[in-house]
N, C-alpha and C positions, 0 to 999 in steps of 0.2 A: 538633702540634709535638713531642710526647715519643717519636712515632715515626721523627724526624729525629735525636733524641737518641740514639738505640737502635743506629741504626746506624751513627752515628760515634765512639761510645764504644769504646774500647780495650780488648783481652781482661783486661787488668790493672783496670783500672776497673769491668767487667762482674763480673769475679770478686769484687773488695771490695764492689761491693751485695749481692754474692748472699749472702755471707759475713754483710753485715747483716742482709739480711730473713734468714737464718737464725736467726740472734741475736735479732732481735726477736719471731719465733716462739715460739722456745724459750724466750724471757723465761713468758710464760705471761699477761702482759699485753694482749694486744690482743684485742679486740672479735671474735666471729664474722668481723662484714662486713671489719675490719680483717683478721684471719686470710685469709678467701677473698683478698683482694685480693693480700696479701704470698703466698699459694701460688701465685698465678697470676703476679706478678715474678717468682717464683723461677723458675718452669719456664720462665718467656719467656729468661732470664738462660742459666741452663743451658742451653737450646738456642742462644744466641748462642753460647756459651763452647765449645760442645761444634762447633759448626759453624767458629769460628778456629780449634778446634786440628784438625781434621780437613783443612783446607783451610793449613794450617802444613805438618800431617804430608805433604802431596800434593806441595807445593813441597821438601819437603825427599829424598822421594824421586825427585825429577824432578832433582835439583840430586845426587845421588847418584847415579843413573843417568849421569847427564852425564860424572860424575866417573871414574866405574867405567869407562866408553867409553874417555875420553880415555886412560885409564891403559892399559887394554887394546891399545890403538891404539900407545901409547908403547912399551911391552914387546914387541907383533907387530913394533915397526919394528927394537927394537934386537938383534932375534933373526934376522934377515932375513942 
């Protein structure tokens, strides 16, 4: 079930766990096996986090491209 979780969790939400197992790392508190566990959410997190913005950044250059066309196509007509 918590791999259901992972993938429906929001980049806003991924980022504030990660922010905590951070936190709770660097407290200096937790157990070896505590520690191994919270480095291994963390690099799971990061690679969510880093795979939204990448696939953000994709949409946003596709939605730029689009824009830049249209504009392009506007200006070729008014110059006609």
């Amino acid at each position: 079930m918590a791999g259901k979780s992972h993938k429906t969790q929001g980049f806003e939400a991924a980022l504030s766990e990660l922010e905590q197992v951070v936190a709770d790392m660097e407290s200096g508190k937790l157990s070896l096996e505590d520690s191994l566990a919270a480095y291994k959410r963390g690099a799971e997190l990061l690679q969510a986090c880093r795979v939204r913005l990448d696939d953000a950044q994709q949409q946003v250059r596709v939605l730029e491209e689009g824009t830049l066309k249209a504009f392009q196509i506007a200006g070729d007509a008014s110059q006609s």
